[in-house]
C-alpha positions in Angstrom: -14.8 -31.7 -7.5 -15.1 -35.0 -9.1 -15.7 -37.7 -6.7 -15.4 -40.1 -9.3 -11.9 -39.7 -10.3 -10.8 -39.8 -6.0 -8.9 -42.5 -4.9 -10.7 -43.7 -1.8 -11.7 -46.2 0.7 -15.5 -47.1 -0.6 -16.9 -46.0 3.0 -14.9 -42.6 2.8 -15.7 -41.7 -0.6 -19.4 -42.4 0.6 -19.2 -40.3 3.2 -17.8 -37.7 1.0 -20.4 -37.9 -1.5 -23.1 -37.5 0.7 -21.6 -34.4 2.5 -21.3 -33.3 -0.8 -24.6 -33.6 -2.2 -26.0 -31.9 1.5 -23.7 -28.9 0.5 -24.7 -28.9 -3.3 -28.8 -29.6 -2.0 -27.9 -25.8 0.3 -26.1 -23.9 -2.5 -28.9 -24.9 -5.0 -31.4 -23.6 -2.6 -29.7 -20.4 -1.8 -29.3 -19.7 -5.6 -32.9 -19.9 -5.8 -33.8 -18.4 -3.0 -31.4 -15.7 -4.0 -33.1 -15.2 -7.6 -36.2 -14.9 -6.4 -35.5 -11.9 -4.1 -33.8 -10.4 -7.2 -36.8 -10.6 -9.1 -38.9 -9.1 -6.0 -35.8 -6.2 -6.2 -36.5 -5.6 -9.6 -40.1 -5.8 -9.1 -40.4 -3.1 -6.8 -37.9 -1.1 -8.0 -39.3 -0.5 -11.2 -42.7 -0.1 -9.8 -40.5 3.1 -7.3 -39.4 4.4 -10.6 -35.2 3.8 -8.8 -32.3 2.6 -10.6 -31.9 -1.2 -10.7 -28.5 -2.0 -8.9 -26.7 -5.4 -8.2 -26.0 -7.1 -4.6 -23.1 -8.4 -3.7 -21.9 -11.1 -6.1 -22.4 -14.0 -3.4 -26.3 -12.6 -2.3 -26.6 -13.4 -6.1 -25.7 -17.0 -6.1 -23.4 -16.3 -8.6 -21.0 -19.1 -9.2 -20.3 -19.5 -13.0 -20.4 -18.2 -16.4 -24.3 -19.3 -17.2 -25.7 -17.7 -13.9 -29.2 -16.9 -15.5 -29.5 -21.0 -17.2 -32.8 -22.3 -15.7 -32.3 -24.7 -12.2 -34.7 -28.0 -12.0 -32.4 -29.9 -9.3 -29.2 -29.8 -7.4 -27.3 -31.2 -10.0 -27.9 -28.8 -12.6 -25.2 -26.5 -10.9 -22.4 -28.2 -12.4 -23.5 -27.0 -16.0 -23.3 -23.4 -14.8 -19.8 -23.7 -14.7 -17.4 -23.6 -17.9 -16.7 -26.6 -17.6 -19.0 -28.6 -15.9 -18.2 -29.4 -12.1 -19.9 -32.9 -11.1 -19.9 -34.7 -8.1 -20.9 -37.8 -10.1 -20.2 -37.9 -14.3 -23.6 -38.8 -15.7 -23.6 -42.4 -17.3 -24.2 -40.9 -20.7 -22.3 -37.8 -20.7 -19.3 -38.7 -22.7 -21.2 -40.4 -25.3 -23.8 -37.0 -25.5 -20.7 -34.7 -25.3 -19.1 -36.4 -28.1 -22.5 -36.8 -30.5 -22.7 -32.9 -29.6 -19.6 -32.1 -31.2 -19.6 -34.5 -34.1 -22.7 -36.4 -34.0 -26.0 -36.6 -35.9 -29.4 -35.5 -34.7 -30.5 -38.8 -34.2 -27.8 -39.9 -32.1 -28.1 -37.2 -30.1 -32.2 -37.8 -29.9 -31.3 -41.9 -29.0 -29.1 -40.8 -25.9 -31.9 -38.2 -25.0 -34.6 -40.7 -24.7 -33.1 -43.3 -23.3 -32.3 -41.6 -20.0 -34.5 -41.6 -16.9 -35.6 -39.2 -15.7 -35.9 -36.6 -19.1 -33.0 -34.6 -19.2 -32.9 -30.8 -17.9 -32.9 -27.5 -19.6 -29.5 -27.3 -18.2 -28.1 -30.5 -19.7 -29.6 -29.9 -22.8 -28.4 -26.6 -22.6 -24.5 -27.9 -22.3 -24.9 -29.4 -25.5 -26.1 -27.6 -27.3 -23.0 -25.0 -25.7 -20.9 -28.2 -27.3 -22.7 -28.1 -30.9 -22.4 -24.2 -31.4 -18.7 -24.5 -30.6 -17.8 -26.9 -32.9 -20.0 -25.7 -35.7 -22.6 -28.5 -36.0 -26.0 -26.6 -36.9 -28.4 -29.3 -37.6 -27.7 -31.1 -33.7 -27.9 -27.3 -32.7 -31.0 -27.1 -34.2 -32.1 -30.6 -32.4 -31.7 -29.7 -29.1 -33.4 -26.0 -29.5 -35.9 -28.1 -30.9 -36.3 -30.2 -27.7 -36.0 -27.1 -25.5 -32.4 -26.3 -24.9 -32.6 -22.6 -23.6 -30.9 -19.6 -24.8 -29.4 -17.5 -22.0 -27.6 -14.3 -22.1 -23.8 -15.8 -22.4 -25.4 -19.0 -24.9 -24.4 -17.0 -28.5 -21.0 -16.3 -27.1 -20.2 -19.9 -28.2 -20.6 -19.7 -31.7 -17.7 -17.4 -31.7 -15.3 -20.5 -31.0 -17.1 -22.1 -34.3 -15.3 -22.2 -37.9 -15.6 -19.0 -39.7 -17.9 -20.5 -42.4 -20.5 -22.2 -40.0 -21.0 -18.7 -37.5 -23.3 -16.8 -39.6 -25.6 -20.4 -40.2 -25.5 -20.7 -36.2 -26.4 -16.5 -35.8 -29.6 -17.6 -38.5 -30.7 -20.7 -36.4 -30.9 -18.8 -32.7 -32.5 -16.0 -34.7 -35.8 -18.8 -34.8 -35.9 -19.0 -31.6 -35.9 -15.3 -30.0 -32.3 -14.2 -30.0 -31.5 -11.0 -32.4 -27.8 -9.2 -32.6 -29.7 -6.7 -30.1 -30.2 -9.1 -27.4 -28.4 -8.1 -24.4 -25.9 -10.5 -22.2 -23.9 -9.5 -18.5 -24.5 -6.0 -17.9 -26.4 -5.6 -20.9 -23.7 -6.3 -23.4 -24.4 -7.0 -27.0 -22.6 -8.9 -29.3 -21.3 -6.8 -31.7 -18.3 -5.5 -30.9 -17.1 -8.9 -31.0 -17.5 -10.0 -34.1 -15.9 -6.6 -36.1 -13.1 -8.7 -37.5 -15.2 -11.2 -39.4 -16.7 -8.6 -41.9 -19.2 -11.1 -43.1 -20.4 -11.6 -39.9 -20.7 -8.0 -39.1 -22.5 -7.7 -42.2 -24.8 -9.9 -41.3 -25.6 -8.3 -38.2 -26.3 -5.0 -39.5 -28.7 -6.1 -41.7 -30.5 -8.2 -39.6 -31.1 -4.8 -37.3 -28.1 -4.8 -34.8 -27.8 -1.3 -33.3 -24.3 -0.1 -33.5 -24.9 2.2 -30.4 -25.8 -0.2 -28.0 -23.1 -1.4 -25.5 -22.5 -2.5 -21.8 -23.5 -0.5 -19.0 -22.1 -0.8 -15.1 -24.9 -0.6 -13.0 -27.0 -4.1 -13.2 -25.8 -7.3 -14.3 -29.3 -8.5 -15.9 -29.8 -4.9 -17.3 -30.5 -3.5 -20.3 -27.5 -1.9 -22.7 -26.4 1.2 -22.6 -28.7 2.9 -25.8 -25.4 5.5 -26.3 -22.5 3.4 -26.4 -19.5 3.8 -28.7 -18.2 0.5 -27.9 -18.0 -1.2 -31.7 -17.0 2.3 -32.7 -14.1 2.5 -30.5 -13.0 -1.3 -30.7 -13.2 -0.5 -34.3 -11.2 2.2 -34.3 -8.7 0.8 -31.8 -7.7 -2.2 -34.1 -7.8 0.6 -37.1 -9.8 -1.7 -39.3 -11.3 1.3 -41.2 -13.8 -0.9 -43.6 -15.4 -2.0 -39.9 -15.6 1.8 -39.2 -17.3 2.6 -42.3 -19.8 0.0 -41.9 -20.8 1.2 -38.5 -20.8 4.6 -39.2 -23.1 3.9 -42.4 -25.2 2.0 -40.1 -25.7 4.7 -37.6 -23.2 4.6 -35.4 -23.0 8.0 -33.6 -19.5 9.5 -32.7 -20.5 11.4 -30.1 -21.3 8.5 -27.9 -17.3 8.1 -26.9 -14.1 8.7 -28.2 -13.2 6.5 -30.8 -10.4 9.2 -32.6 -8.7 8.9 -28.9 -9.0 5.2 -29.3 -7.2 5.4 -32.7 -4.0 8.1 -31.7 -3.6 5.9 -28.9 -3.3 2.3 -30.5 -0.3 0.6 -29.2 1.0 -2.8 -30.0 0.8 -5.5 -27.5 2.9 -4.9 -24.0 3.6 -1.2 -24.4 2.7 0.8 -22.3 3.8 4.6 -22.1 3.2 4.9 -18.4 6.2 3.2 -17.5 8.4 4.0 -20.5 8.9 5.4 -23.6 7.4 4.2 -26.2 9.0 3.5 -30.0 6.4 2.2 -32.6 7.7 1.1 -36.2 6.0 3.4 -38.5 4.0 0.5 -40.2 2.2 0.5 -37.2 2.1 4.0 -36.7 0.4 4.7 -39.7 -1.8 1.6 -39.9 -4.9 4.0 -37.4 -4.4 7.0 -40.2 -7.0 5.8 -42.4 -9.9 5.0 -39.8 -8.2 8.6 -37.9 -9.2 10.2 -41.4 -12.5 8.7 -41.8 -13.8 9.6 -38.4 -12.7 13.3 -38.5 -14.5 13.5 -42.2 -17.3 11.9 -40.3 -17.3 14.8 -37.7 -15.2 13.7 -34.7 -13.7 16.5 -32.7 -10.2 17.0 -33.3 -10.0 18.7 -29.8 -12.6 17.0 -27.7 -11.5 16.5 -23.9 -12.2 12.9 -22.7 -13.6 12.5 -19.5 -12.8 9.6 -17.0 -13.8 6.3 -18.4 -15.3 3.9 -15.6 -13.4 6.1 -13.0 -9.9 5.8 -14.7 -8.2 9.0 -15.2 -7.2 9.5 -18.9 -4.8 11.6 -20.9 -7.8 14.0 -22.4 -7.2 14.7 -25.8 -6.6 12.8 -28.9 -3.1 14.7 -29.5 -1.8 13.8 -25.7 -2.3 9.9 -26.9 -0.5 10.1 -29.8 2.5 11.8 -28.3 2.5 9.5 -25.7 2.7 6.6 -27.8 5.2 8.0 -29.9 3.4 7.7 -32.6 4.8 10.7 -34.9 2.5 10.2 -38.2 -0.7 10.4 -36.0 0.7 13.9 -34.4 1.6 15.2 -37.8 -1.7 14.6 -39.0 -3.8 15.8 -35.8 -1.9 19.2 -35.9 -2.2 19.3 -39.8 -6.3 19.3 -38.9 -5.9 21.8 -36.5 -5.4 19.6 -32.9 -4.0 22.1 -30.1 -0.7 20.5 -28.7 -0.9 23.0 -25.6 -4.5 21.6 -24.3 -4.0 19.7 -21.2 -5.2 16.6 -19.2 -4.6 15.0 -15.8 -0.9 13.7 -17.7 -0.5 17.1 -19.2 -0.1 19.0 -22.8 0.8 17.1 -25.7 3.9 19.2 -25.8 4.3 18.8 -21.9 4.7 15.4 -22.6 7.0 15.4 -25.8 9.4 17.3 -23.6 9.1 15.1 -20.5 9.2 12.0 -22.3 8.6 11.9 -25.8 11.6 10.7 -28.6 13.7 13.1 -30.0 11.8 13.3 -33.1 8.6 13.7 -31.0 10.1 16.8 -29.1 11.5 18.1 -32.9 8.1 17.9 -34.3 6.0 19.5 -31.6 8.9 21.8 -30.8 9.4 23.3 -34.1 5.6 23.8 -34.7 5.6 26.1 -31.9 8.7 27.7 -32.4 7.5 29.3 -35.9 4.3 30.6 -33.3 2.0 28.5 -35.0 0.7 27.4 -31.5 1.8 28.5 -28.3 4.1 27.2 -26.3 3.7 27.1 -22.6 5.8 29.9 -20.2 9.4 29.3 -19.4 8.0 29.5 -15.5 5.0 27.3 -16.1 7.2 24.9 -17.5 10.0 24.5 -15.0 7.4 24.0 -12.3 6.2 20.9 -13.2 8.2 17.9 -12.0 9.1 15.3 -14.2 8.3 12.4 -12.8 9.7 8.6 -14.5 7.7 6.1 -14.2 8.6 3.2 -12.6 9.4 -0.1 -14.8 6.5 -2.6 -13.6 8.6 -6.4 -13.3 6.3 -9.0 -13.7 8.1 -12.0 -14.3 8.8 -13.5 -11.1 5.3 -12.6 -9.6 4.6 -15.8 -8.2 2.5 -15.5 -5.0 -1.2 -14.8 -5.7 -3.0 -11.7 -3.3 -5.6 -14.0 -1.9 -2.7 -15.8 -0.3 -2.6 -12.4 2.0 -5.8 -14.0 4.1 -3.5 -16.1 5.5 -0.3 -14.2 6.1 -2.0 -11.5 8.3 -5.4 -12.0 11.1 -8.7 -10.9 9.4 -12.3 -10.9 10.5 -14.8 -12.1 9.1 -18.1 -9.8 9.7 -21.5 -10.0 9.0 -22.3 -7.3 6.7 -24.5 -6.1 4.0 -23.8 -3.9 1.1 -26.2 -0.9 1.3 -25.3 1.3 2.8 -21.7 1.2 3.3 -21.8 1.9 7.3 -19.3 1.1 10.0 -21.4 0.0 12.5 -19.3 -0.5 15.6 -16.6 1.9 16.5 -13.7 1.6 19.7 -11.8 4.4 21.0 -8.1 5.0 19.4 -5.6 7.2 19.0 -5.0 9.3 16.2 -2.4 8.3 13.9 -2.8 9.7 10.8 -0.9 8.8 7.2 0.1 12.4 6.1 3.3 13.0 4.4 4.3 13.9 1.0 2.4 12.3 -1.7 4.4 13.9 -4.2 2.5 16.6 -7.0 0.2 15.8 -10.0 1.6 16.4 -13.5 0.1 19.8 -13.8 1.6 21.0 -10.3 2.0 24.6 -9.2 4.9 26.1 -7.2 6.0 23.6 -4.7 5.6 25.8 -1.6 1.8 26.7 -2.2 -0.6 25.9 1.2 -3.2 22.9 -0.7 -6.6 22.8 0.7 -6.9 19.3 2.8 -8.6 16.8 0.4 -10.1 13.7 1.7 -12.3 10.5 0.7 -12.9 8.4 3.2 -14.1 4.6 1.3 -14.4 1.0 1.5 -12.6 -0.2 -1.2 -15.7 -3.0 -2.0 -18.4 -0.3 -1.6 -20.7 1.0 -4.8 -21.1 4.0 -2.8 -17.3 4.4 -2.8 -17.1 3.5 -6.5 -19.6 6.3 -7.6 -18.6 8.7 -5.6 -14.8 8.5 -6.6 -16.3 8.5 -10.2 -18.7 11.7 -10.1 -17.1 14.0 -7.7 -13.5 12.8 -6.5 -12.1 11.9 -10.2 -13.5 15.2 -12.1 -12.9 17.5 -9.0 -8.9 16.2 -9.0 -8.9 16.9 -12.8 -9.8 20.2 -12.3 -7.9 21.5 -9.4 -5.7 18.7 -8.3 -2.9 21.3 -8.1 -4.4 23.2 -5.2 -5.5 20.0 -2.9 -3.4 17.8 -0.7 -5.4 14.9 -1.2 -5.7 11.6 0.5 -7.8 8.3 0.8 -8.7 6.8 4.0 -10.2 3.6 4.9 -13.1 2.5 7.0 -12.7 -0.6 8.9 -12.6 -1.7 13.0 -9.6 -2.2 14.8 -9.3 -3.9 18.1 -7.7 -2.8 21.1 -6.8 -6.1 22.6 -5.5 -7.6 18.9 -3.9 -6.7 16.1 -7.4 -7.8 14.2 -8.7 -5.6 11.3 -12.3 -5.9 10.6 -13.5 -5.1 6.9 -17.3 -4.8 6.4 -17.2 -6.4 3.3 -15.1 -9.5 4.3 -11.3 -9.9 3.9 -11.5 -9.2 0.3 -12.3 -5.6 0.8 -9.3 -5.5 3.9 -7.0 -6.5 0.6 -8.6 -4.2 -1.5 -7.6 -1.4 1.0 -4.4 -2.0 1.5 -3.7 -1.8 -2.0 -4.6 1.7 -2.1 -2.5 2.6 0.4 0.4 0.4 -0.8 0.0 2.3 -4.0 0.0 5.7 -2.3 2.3 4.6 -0.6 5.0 3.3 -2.6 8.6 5.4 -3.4 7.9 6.7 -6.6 11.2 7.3 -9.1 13.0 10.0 -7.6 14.1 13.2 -9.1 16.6 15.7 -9.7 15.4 19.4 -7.6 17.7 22.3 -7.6 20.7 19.4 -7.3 19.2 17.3 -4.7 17.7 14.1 -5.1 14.2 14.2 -4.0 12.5 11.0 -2.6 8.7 11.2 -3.6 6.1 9.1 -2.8 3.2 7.8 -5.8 1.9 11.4 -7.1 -2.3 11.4 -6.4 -2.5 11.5 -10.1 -1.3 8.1 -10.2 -2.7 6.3 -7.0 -6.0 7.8 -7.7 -6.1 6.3 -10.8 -4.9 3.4 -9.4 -7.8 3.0 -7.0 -10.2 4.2 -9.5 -9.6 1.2 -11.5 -9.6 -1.3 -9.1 -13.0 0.4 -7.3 -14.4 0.4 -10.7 -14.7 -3.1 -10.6 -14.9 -3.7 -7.0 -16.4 -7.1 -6.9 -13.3 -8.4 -9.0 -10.8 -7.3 -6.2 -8.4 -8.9 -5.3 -8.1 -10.4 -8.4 -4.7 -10.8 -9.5 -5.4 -10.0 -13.2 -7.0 -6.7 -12.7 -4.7 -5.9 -10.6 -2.1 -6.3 -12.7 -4.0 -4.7 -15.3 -4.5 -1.4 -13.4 -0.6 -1.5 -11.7 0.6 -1.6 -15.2 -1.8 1.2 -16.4 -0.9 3.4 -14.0 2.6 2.6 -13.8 2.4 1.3 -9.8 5.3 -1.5 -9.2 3.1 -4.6 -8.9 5.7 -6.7 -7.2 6.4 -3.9 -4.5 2.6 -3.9 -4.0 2.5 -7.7 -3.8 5.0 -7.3 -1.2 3.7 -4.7 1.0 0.3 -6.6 1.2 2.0 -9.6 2.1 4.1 -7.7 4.9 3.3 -9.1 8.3 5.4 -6.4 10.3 3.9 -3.9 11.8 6.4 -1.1 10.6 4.8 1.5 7.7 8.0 2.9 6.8 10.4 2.7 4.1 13.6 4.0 5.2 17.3 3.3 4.0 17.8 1.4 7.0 15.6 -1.5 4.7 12.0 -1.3 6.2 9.7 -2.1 4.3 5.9 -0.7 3.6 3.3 -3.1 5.8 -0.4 -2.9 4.2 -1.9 -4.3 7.2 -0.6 -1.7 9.1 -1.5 1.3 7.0 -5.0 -0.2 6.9 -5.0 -0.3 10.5 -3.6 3.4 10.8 -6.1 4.5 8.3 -9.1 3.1 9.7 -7.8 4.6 13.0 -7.5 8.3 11.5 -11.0 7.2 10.0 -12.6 6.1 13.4 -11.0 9.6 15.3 -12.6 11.6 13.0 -16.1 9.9 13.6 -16.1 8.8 9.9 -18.3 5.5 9.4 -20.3 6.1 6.2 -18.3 5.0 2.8 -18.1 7.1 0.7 -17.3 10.8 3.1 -15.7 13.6 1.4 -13.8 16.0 3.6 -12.3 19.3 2.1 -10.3 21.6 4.6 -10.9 18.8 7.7 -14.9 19.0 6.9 -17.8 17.6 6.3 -18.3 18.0 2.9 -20.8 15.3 1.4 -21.8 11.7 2.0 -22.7 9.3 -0.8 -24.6 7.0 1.1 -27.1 4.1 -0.1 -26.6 5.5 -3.6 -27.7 8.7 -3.1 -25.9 11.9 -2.2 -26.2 13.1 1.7 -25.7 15.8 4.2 -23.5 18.0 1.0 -22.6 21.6 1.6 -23.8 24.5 -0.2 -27.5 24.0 0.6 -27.0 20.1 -0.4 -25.4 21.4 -4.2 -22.3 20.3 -2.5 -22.2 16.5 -4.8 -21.9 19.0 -8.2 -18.2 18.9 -9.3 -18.3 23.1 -10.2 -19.3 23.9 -6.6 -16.5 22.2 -4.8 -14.0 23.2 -7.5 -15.6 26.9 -6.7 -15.4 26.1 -3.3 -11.3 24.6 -3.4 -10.6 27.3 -5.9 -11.9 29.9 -2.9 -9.8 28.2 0.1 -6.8 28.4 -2.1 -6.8 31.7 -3.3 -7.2 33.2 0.0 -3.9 31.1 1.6 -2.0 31.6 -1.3 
């Protein structure tokens, strides 16, 4: 807010401005206050020999893009912000802006001086922000001189600078500490982001940048990850094959990721083969065969299985992506370098998907490679088994209310809470109601009337606990033997007896972040065609799990309406029916023909009841055949079967495997 630009009687804007400055005086003390208990954190938790993990965002003080820039006095906080937020503009701020951008040294230096008190880090630190942006390296060089600081997000601006004046700006922060290596949020480095400009990447190289460094997920002033593929992949993604070479020549190691997935499945802009088939031109097709060819010659595996990335459930093999992106030259030459079209991931074969979905060239490719036995093609019985399942179209023009709105459309609490561990800590008496029913069948589904083992994960949806332990043991477990499991999420929350109130530990943020879940599980999926009947079915677990995955992954960001878009549209979940059912005030969980319609607030609140009657409190609580299983719980695993092995993925796929084979 700008108190400046209001419109007010002189004693009301007064009175504003002081209230203002009071709240501004708080926040700048709780910011500190908040930093220093990080550093004591980190402190003692390298001197433990633990993990470094983040708090909350809001225990961090965390209120803008330059979190880490150095604090002298309340009114540095508006330059942590991008753009500045004042409460009153500086006298000599337009004049410095400008000089920043276009100015001379000296100019800048006059402006500098003549203020009283001496300017902060932080104000020197915004123009400098200005100079790198617009190019101009000798005021850059001023204020560095004077002691503008670097922090982690400073070098990020020199991408918005000409092409010809970026490498001259890299040189100058290079004096004063920076290298390509230095690390930003979450220990991200800047490479990857400059693999278009070859010059620039050049320039990196040489001057040591490690093309295996990338961002890790764990702690937000961390370290980077040492065995990243990130440049690799981005490289390979965008197909620029002379930005491959040079990494790969610099040492970039293959084996850190998947970067021949990230070429087969290269799409342009706005398709997306979860919720339709895709067509590319074969310009575009063929424009990822020459990094594809360099990065098999190079060693990649032409049948390597990829795991879940940051939770998200992914197609598995290179082959898979291709076909699902209809991209026929990359199929043609995976197969020609011996890629197995019958190896299959959470969304199925390669051929599995070329007949479900692919174009009729797609089907006549991988069909008549099979049919001359060159690779097998799967059983007559195996095949008609699996149900194909259509994707839902995901609208979203017309998406006009925002989530957060949802605060006010239904009654929330507001708790106390902390963060770790993820505990319920009061509890009332309810009764049951539980949210079974048919979630429909994964992709790789067996027969239809098979008895599943019960599969349950009981989470808060803003809980690292939850996160991990959807990541290690949920995710790879449902990969493995999601045929066999009826599986569910529940919730964690309080409900009152006397209200309609929910309670979310983690504020109302987490309450929306729930009932997206179970909107998304929720949801009628496309139906389908069985035995002449049309069948109704709910979002198949392969999709709502992935679904949740991706929003869990990045927790803190929920509800954001971007990545939830982002993670509707990847998983082919209707974002406007989810807007909807989390804006739904009635208390009625049913979609029927008679025109119901799906209320979030009133699955949470039957969830967090089925939660509550089983005694559940701890997030995250895995349950397999209505037990006990394990507890991921302050970031360690807890109270797990099997002599406490219970958190490895191969003993509870053992462990499902056995329960299954002896009901079926």
């Amino acid at each position: 807010m700008n108190l400046n630009q209001l419109s007010l009687d002189p004693l009301v804007r007064e009175r504003m401005l002081i209230s203002a400055r009071t709240m501004r005086q708080r926040q700048f003390e709780e910011i500190l206050a908040a930093r220093q208990e990080r550093a004591s954190s980190k402190a003692r938790a390298r001197e433990a020999g633990r993990s470094i993990r983040d708090p909350l965002v809001w225990q961090m003080g965390a209120v803008g893009c330059y979190e880490d820039l150095p604090l002298t006095n309340p009114n540095d906080l508006a330059f942590i912000q991008e753009p500045p937020c004042f409460l009153e503009i500086p006298y000599c701020l337009r004049e410095f802006e400008s000089n920043c951008r276009r100015g001379t040294p000296l100019a800048v230096q006059r402006i500098i001086s003549s203020e009283s008190p001496t300017p902060t880090p932080a104000f020197l630190h915004h123009g400098l922000c200005l100079a790198l942006k617009a190019g101009n390296v000798e005021v850059s060089r001023s204020l560095l001189a004077i002691g503008a600081p670097i922090v982690r997000r400073t070098p990020d601006n020199i991408l918005l600078a000409p092409v010809d004046r970026q490498i001259p700006l890299f040189e100058l922060l290079s004096t004063h500490g920076w290298t390509p290596n230095t690390p930003a949020e979450y220990g991200a480095v800047l490479l990857p982001s400059v693999l278009a400009n070859h010059a620039v990447l050049r320039w990196f190289l040489t001057h040591g940048a490690n093309p295996n460094l990338g961002k890790q997920q764990e702690y937000r002033y961390g370290g980077p990850c040492t065995e990243s593929c990130d440049a690799l992949e981005k490289a390979a993604y965008q197909g620029d094959v002379e930005a491959a070479r040079m990494l790969l020549d610099a040492g970039a190691v293959i084996q850190n990721g998947f970067p021949l997935h990230a070429a087969a499945a290269a799409l342009p802009p706005g398709a997306n083969p979860h919720v339709g088939l895709v067509t590319l031109s074969k310009d575009f097709d063929i424009s990822r065969i020459p990094v594809m060819a360099l990065l098999i010659e190079r060693g990649a595996d032409i049948n390597l299985k990829q795991g879940p990335q940051r939770g998200n459930m992914v197609p598995g093999y290179a082959i898979v992506e291709a076909v699902m992106g209809g991209a026929v030259e990359r199929v043609r030459l995976l197969l020609n370098h011996g890629a197995d079209p019958t190896k299959r991931g959470p969304w199925g074969s390669a051929v599995d998907y070329a007949t479900r979905m692919g174009s009729e060239e797609m089907r006549t490719h991988t069909g008549g490679l099979c049919s001359r036995d060159e690779l097998p093609l799967p059983t007559s019985q195996s095949v008609s088994q699996r149900r194909r399942l259509f994707p839902r179209i995901v609208s979203f023009l017309g998406a006009i209310s925002f989530l957060w709105l949802t605060l006010h459309w239904f009654p929330t609490v507001l708790p106390n809470f902390r963060l770790s561990p993820c505990h319920l800590h009061t509890q009332t008496n309810h009764d049951a109601t539980s949210l079974d029913g048919d979630r429909g069948l994964p992709l790789n589904s067996i027969l239809a009337d098979s008895e599943r083992v019960p599969f349950e994960a009981h989470i808060m949806s803003k809980c690292p606990d939850a996160r991990d332990c959807i990541r290690e043991l949920v995710v790879p477990t449902m990969e493995r033997v999601g045929d066999k499991v009826d599986f569910e999420l529940s919730f964690i929350a309080s409900v009152s007896n006397k209200s309609s109130d929910v309670e979310c530990m983690h504020g109302p943020t987490e309450c929306i972040g729930d009932m997206l879940m179970l909107c998304a599980a929720n949801l009628p999926f496309p139906p389908e065609s069985n035995a002449g009947q049309v069948v109704a079915l709910q979002t198949p677990p392969v999709r709502y799990l992935g679904f949740s995955n991706c929003l869990i992954s990045n927790y803190e960001e929920i509800p954001d309406r971007t990545l939830v878009e982002q993670c509707a549209l990847e998983y082919g979940i209707d974002f406007d029916a989810l807007n909807e059912c989390v804006s739904q005030q009635d208390d009625n969980p049913n979609q029927g023909s008679g025109g119901d319609r799906l209320s979030g607030v009133a699955l949470l609140r039957k969830s967090a009841r089925h939660s509550a009657e089983l005694g559940v409190r701890t997030s995250c609580t895995v349950r397999v055949d209505d037990t006990v299983w394990c507890v991921r719980d302050g970031g360690a695993w807890k109270d797990c079967a099997q002599g406490g092995e219970g958190s490895q993925v191969s003993v509870l796929v053992d462990q499902i495997e056995k329960l299954w084979k002896q009901r079926n």
